[in-house]
C-alpha positions as CSV (number, residue, x, y, z in Angstrom):
1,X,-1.0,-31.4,-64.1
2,X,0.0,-34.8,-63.2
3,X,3.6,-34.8,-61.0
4,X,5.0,-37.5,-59.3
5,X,6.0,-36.6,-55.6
6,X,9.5,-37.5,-54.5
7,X,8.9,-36.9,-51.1
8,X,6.0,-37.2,-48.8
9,X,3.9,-33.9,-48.7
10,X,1.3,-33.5,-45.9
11,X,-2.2,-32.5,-47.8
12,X,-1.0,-34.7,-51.2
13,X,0.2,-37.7,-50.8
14,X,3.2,-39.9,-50.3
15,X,7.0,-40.0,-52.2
16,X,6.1,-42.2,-55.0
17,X,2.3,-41.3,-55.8
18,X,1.5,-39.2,-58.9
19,X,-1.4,-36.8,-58.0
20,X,-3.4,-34.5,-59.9
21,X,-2.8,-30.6,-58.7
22,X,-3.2,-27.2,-60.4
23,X,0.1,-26.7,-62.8
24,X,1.0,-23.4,-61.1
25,X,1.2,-25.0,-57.7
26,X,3.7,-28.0,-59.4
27,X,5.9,-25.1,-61.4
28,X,6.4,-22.5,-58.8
29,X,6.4,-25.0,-55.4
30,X,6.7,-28.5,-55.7
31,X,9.4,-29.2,-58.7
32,X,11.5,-26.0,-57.7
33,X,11.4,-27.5,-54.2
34,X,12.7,-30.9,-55.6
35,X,9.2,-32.4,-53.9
36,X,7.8,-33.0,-57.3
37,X,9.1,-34.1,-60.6
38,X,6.9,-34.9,-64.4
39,X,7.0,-38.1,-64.8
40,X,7.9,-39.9,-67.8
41,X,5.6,-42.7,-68.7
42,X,7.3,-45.4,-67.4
43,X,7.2,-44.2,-63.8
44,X,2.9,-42.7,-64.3
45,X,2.6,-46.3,-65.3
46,X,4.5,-47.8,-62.2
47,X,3.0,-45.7,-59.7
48,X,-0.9,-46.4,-61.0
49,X,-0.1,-50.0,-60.8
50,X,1.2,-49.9,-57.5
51,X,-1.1,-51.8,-55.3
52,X,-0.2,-53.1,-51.9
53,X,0.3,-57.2,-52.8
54,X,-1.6,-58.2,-49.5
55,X,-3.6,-56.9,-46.6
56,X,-0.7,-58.6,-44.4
57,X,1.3,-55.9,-45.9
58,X,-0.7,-53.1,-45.0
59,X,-1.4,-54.8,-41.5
60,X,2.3,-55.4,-40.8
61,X,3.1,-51.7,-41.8
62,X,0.4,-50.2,-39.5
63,X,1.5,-52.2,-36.7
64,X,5.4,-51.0,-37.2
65,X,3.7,-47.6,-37.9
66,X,1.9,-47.5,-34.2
67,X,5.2,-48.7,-32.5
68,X,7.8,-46.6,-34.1
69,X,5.4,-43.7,-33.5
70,X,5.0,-44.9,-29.8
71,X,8.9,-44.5,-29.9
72,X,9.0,-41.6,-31.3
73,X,6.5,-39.4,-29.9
74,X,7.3,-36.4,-27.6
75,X,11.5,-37.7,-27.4
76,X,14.2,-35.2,-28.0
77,X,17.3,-35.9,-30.0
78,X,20.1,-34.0,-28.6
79,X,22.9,-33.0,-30.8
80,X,26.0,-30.6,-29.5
81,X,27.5,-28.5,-32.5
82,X,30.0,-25.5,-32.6
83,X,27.7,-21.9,-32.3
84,X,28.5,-18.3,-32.3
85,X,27.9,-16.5,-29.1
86,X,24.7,-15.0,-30.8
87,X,23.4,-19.0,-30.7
88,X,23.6,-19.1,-34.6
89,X,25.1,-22.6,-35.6
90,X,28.4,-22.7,-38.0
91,X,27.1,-25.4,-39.9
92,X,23.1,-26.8,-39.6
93,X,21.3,-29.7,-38.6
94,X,19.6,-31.8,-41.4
95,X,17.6,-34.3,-42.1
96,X,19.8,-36.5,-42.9
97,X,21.5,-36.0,-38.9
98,X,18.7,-36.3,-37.9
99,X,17.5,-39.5,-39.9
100,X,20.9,-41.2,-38.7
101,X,20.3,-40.1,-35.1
102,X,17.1,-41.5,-35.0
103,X,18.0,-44.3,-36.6
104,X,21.5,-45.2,-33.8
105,X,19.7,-43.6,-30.8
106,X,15.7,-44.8,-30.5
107,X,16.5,-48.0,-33.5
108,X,13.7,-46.6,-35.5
109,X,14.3,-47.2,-39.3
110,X,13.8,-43.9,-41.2
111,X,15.0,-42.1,-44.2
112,X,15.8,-38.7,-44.5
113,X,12.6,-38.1,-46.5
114,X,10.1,-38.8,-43.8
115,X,11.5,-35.9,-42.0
116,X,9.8,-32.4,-42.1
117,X,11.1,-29.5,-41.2
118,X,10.6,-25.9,-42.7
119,X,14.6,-25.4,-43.2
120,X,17.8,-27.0,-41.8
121,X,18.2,-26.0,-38.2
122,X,20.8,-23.2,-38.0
123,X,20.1,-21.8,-34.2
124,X,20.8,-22.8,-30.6
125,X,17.4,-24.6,-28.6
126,X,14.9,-26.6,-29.1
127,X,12.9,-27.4,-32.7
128,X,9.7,-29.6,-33.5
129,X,10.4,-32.1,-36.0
130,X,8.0,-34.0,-37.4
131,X,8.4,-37.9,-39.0
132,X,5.6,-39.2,-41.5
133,X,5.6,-42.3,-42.1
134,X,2.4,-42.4,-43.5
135,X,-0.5,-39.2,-43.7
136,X,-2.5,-41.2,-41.1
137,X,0.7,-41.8,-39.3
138,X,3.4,-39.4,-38.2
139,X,5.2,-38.5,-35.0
140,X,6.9,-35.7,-33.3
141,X,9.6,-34.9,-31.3
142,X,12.0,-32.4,-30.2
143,X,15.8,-31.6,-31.8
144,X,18.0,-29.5,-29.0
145,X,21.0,-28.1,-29.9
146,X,23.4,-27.2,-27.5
147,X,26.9,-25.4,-27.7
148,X,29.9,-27.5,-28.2
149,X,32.2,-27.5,-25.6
């Protein structure tokens, strides 16, 4: 079954690729997890066409790749939100705090997309994030949350 990935997905490819997998594996786990989608012919079209326009490109995006995940690797993001006295968070930390802390705090461009983690971040201490920015080029680091004051 041909799907079009919305987001990057380690093993398959990047958001905007259509690959080829087994049709159980899109219907049960990729489209229910909004990673996936059918795409209508328009977009199959698009993303086959898609070819980087130069070498410079691809040069000028590995180079940004190697820096931002020089940046990036083994830092740790603190964020301070209101916790139970069990250490379970009122709200969660997403990916799309996170994006925007990474973005204001280390001035590394990233969407909310490039971010994997197995669920929003709901407990006090420290959690491995990981940033793809490509599959041959990700970086991790460390989200601590502390109690609010």
């Amino acid at each position: 079954m041909i799907v079009l990935l919305l987001k990057n997905v380690r093993g398959l490819g990047t958001a905007g690729q259509t690959v080829d997998i087994p049709r159980g594996f899109a219907v049960n786990n990729l489209i229910p997890a909004k990673l996936a989608k059918i795409p209508t012919v328009a977009e199959e079209v698009k993303a086959e066409n898609f070819v980087p326009t130069a070498e410079k490109d691809s040069t000028e995006f590995i180079e940004w790749a190697k820096a931002a995940v020089a940046k990036l690797g083994g830092k740790t993001l603190l964020f301070s939100a209101k916790a139970s006295e069990k250490g379970h968070l009122f709200g969660s930390i997403t990916e799309k705090d996170i994006a925007e802390r990474v973005n204001k705090d280390l001035d590394v461009e990233i969407s909310e997309d490039q971010i994997q983690i197995s669920k929003n971040i709901k407990d006090l201490g420290d959690n491995r994030v990981e940033i793809v920015f490509s599959p041959e080029f990700h970086a991790a680091l460390t989200v601590r949350v502390e109690a609010a004051k």
